[in-house]
C-alpha positions in Angstrom: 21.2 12.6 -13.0 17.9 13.7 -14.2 16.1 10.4 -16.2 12.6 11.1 -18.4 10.5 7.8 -18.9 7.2 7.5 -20.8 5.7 4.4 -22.5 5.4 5.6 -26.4 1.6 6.0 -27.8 0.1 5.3 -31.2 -0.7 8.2 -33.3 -4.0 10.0 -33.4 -6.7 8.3 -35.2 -6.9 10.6 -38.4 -3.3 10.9 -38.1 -2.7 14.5 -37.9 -0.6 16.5 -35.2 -2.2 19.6 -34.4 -1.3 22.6 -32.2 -2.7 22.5 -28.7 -2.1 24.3 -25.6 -2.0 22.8 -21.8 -2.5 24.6 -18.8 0.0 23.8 -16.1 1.3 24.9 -12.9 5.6 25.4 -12.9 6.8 26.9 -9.4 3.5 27.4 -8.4 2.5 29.8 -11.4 0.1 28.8 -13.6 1.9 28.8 -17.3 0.9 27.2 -20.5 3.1 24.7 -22.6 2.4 23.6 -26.5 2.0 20.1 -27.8 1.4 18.6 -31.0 2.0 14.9 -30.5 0.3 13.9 -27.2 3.6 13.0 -25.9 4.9 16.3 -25.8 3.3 18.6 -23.2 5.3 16.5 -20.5 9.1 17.4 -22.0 8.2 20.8 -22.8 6.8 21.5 -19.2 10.4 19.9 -17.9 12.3 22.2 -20.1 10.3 25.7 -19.0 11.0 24.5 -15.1 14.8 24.5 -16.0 15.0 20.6 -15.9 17.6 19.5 -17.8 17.2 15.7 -19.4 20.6 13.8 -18.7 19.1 10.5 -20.0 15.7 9.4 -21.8 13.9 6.2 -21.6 11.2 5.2 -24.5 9.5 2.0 -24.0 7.8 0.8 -27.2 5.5 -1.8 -28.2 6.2 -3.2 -32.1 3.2 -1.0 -32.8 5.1 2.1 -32.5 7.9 0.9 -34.5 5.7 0.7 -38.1 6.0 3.5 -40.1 3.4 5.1 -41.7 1.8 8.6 -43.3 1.6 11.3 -40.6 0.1 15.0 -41.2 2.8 16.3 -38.2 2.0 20.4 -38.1 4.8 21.2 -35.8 7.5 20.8 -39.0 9.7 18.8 -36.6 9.5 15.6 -38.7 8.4 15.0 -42.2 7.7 12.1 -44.4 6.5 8.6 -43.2 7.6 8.2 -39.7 7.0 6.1 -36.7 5.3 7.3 -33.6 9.0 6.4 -31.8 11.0 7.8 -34.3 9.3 11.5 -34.3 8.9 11.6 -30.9 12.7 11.1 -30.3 13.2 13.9 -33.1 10.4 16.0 -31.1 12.4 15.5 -27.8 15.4 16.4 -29.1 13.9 19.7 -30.8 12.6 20.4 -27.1 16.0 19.6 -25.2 19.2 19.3 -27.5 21.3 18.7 -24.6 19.8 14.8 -25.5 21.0 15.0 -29.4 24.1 12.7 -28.5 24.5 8.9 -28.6 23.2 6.8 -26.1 21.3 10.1 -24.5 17.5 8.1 -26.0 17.1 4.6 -25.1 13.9 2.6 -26.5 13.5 -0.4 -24.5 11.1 -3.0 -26.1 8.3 -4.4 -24.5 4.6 -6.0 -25.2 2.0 -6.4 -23.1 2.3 -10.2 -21.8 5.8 -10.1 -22.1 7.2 -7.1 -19.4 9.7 -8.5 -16.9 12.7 -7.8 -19.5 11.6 -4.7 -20.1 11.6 -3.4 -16.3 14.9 -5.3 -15.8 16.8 -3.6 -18.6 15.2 -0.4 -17.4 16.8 -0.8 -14.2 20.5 -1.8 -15.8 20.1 1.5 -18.3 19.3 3.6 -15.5 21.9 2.5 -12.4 24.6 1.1 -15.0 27.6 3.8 -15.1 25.9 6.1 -12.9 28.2 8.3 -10.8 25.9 10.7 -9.0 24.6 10.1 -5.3 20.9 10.5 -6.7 18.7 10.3 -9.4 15.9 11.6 -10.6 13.3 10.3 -12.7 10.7 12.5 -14.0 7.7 9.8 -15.4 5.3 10.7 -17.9 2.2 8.4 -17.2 0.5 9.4 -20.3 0.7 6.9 -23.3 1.4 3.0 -24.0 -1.3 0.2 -23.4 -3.1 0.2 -20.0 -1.0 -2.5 -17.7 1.8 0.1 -18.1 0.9 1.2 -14.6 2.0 -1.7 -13.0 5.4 -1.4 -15.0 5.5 1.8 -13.1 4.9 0.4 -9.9 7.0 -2.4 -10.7 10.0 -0.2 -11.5 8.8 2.4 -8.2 9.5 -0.9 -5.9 12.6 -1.9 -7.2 14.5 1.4 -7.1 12.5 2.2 -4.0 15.5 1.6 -2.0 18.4 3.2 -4.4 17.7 6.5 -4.1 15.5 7.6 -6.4 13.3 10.1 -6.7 10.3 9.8 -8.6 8.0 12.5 -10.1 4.9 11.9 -12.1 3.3 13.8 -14.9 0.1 13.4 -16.9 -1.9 15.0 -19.4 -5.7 15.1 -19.1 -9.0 16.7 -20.4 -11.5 18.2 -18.5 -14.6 19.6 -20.9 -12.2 22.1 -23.5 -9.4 22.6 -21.1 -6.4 20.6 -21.6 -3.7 19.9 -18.8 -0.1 19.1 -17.7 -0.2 18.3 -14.6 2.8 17.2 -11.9 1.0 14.0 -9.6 3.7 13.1 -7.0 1.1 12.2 -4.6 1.2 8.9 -6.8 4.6 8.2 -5.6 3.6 8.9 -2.1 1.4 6.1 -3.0 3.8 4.0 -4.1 6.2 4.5 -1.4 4.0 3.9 1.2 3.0 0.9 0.3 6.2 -0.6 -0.5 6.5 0.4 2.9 3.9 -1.7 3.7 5.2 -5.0 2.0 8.4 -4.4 3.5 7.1 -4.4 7.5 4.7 -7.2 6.1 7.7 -9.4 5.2 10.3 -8.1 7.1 9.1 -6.6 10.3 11.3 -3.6 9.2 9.3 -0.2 8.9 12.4 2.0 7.9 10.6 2.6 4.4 7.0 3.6 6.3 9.1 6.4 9.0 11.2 7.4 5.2 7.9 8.4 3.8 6.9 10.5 6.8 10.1 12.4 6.8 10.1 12.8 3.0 6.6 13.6 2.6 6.3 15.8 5.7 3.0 14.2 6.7 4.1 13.2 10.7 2.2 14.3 13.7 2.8 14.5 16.8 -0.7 12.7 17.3 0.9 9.8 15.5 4.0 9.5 17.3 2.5 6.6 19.8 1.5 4.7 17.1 4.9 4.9 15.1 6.6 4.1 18.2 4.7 1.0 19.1 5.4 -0.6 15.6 8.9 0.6 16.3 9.3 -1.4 19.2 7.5 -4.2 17.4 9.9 -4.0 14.5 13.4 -3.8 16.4 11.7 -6.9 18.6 11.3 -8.8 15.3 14.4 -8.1 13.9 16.4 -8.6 16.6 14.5 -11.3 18.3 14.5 -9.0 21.4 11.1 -10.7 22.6 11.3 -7.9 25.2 11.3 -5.3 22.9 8.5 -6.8 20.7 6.5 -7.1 23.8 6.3 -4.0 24.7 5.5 -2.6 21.0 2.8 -5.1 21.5 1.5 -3.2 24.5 2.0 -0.1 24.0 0.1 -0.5 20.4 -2.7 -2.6 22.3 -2.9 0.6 24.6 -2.9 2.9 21.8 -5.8 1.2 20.4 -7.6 1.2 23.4 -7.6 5.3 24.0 -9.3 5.1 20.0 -7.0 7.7 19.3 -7.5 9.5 15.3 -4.5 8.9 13.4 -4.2 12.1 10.9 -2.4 11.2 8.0 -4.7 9.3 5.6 -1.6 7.2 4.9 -0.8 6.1 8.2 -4.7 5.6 9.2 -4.9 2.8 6.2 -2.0 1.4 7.5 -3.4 1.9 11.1 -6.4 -0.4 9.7 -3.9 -3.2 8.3 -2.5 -3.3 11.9 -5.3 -3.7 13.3 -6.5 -6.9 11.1 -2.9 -8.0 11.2 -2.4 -8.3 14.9 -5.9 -9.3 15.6 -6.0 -10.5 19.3 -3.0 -9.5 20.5 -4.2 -5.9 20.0 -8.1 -6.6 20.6 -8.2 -9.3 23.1 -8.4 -8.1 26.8 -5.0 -9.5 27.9 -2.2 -10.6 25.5 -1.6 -14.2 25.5 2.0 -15.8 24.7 0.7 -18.6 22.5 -0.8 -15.6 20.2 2.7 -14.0 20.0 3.9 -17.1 19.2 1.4 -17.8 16.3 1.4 -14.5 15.0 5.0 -14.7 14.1 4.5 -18.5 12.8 1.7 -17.1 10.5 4.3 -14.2 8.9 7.3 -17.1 8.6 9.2 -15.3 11.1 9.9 -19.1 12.4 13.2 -18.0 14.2 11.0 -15.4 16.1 8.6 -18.0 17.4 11.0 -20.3 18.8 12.6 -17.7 20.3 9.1 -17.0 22.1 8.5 -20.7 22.8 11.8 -20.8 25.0 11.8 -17.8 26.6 8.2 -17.1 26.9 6.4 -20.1 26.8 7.6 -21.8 30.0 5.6 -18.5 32.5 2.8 -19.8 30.3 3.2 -23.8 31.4 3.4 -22.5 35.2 1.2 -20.0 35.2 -1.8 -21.6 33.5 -1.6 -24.0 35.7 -0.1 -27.1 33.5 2.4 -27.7 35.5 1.9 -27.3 39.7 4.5 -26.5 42.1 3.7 -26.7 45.9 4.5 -24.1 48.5 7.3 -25.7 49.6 8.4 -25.9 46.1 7.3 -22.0 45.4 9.5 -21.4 48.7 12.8 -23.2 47.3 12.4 -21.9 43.8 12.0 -17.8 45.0 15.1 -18.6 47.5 17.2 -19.9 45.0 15.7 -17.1 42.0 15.2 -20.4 39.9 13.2 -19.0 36.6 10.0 -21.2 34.5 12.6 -21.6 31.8 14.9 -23.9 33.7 12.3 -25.6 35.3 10.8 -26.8 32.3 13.9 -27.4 30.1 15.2 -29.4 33.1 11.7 -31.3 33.8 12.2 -33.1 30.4 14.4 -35.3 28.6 14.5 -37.2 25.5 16.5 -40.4 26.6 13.5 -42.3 26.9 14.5 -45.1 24.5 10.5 -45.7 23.0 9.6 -42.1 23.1 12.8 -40.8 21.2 12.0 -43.6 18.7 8.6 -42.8 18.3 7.4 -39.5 19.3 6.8 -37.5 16.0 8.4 -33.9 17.3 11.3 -34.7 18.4 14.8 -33.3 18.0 16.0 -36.6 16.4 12.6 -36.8 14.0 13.0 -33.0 12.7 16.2 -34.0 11.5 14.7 -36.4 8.9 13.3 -35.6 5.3 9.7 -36.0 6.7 7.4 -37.0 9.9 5.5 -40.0 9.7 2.3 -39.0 8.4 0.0 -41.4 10.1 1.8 -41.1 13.6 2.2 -37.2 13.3 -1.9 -37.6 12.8 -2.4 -39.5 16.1 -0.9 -36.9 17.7 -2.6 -34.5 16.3 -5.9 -35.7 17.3 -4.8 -37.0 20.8 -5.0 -39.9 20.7 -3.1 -42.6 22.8 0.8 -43.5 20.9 1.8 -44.8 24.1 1.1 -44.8 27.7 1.0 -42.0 30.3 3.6 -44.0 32.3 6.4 -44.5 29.5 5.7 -40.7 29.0 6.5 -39.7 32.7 9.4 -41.9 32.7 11.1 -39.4 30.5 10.8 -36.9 33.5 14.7 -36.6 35.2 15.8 -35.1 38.2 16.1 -31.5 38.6 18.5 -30.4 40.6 19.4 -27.5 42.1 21.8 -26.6 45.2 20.8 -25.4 48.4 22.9 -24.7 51.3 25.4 -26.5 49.5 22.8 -29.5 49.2 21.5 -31.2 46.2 17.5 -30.6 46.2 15.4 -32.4 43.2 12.9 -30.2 42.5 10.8 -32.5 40.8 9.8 -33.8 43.9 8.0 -30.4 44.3 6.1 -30.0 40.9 3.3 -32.3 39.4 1.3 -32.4 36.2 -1.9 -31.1 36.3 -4.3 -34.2 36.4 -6.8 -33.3 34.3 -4.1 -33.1 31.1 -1.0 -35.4 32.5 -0.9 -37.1 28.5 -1.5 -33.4 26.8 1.2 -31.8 29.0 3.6 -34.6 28.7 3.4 -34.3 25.1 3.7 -30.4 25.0 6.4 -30.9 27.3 8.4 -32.8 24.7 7.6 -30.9 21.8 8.6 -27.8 24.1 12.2 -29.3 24.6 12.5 -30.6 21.2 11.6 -27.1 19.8 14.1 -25.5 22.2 17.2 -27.6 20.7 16.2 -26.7 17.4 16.2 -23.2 18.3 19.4 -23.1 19.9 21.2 -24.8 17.1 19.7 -22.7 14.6 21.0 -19.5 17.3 24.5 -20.8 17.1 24.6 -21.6 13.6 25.7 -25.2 13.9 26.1 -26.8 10.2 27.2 -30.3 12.0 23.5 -31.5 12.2 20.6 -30.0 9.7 17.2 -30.4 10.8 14.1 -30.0 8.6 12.7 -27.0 8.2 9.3 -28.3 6.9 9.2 -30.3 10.2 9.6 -27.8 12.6 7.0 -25.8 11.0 4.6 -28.5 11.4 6.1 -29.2 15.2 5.6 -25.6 15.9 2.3 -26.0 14.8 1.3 -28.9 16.4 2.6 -26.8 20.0 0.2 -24.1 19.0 -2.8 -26.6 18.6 -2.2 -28.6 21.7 -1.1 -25.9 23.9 -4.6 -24.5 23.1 -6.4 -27.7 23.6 -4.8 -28.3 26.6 -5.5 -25.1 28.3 -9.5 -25.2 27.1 -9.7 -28.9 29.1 -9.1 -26.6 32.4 -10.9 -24.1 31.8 
């Protein structure tokens, strides 16, 4: 289905319609169309490229509904008329085929008042329609100014429906006058719905669409499209291996300063670049980054995911937590992973911790966190002592040779931060239950999701504060 849109214009200031010819190019010839009203180069260009109109879409302001005197030289209208009413009677002069009920559709709209107007668009133009595409042929020229973000407007919304946009205008350059056909516009548009749609998403379907479509990939540019590839099936899946190595192979990209070609892709490259900040800049790529990366874009289910599976190399490897040799010894023999030594390190049992510790599982479940306690904690200082902290600490068992070993007895808190990694500790565990009844979709207990963003918060903060005191 073939769909023309144009926002309808006022008449010419001394009111007269004259005849005037504009230069255009149709199939790559350069041709000449008439117009008398400035609305009609656009149709009459259409109709010499063969396009047949299916459906036309008028949106008028009240302004273009008052009648009045009009000298109009074509002889397609006559009498006092409306700037609406003789362009639909010029349209239909230039394509019959829309001379038939409900072919022309004015849509009203003013200038403050537009979200109607780009809804009922919408309904007029995928109501009833049968065909597997559509395309819309947009005439820029005409209407008050904000009608380019009604275009854009309606460009994002159909973005996904497939639609096919192609944009006209008439211009004047010294005494030439031209129709002109300006897809690179919806290039535009497409690419930076594209854009919004990785930005909130993590999806960058639209972004690889637009290459395809427009023809504009290069083989230069296929490390950079993979990278956020990777990146984007990580997010979406919460496949932190996945999102890892996009993270990688984009932070190696940006080392070998490689030229991205397409003008497109090169902003895009920019908007990566400020985006990702450290974790593409920074010399190596730090967990607690990933982690507050994802935070920062409300992908919340992304960085607990991290947190669990990530987080716990972090503890052990930065030195928070300390495991002897003996330790090292049993936990290689037995392939015993960070993750289980830290999830079984911890507990929550402690009757005055699970009471008043502000992150934990039991707390995120209420409406809200005590404000003055969650502020203690915050600025570290002392809710309770070290000792009822470290109580909270339960065996960890594993079997070897058939023989119960606690492997607690083999792992210490780092001295310098015992209070700071006791706490983390907690807020780790408490983080990790939330996580894995979100990931199994339990309905039995809610938790709060306001409170988990400030616990995951609070486990950025202090993991950094903690790791700066041993530095």
């Amino acid at each position: 289905m073939n769909v023309f849109m144009v926002n309808v214009s006022k008449f010419p200031f001394d009111k007269t319609l004259k005849k005037n010819e504009f230069k255009c190019i149709i199939n790559d010839k350069e041709e000449t169309v008439e117009g008398y009203y400035q609305l009609d180069p656009i149709p009459n260009m259409l109709k010499k490229a063969g396009v047949q109109i299916d459906k036309a879409i008028l949106f008028a302001t009240n302004k273009v509904r008052k009648v009045s005197d009009v000298d109009d030289q074509s002889g397609m209208s006559s009498g006092p008329i409306s700037p609406l009413e003789l362009f639909k009677e010029h349209l239909v002069t230039i394509h019959p085929e829309l001379d038939q009920d409900n072919k022309i559709i004015d849509i009203d709209i003013e200038e403050n008042i537009i979200a109607d107007a780009i809804s009922e668009f919408i309904r007029v133009v995928l109501e009833n329609n049968t065909d597997d595409s559509i395309e819309l042929y947009i005439d820029t020229h005409g209407g008050f100014r904000s009608t380019q973000l009604i275009q854009e407007a309606i460009m994002q919304l159909l973005f996904e429906n497939n639609i096919h946009a192609h944009f006209y205008n008439v211009y004047y350059e010294g005494e030439s006058e031209n129709a002109i056909r300006r897809d690179e516009a919806v290039n535009i548009f497409d690419f930076v719905s594209g854009i919004r749609e990785f930005d909130y998403t993590g999806r960058i379907d639209s972004i690889k669409k637009y290459l395809y479509v427009s023809g504009e990939n290069n083989k230069e540019d296929d490390d950079f499209i993979k990278a956020i590839e990777d990146i984007s099936v990580g997010i979406q899946w919460c496949n932190i291996v996945d999102f890892e190595k996009g993270i990688k192979n984009l932070k190696s990209y940006f080392a070998k300063k490689q030229t991205i070609k397409n003008p497109y892709l090169a902003l895009f490259e920019d908007y990566i670049r400020r985006d990702y900040g450290k974790l593409v800049i920074s010399r190596d790529i730090k967990v607690v980054d990933m982690v507050e990366w994802c935070y920062r874009k409300g992908l919340y289910q992304q960085a607990l995911t991290i947190i669990e599976s990530r987080m716990p190399d972090d503890i052990i490897n930065r030195g928070l937590l300390i495991i002897t040799e003996e330790g090292k010894d049993i936990i290689e023999q037995e392939s015993i992973d960070n993750n289980t030594i830290i999830n079984r390190c911890v507990s929550m049992s402690e009757p005055d911790i699970k009471k008043r510790f502000p992150f934990n599982e039991t707390t995120l479940d209420d409406k809200k966190i005590n404000t003055k306690l969650c502020q203690e904690f915050r600025n570290n200082n002392k809710a309770y002592s070290v000792d009822a902290m470290k109580k909270s600490f339960e065996k960890c068992l594993v079997k070897v040779d058939n023989v119960n070993i606690d492997l607690s007895n083999y792992i210490e808190i780092n001295k310098r931060v015992v209070k700071d990694v006791c706490y983390l500790l907690f807020v780790h565990k408490s983080l990790k239950n939330i996580r894995n009844r979100s990931n199994h979709a339990a309905s039995d207990k809610a938790f709060n999701t306001n409170n988990v963003k400030a616990a995951i918060q609070y486990y950025i903060d202090l993991y950094r504060r903690t790791v700066k005191k041993i530095n």
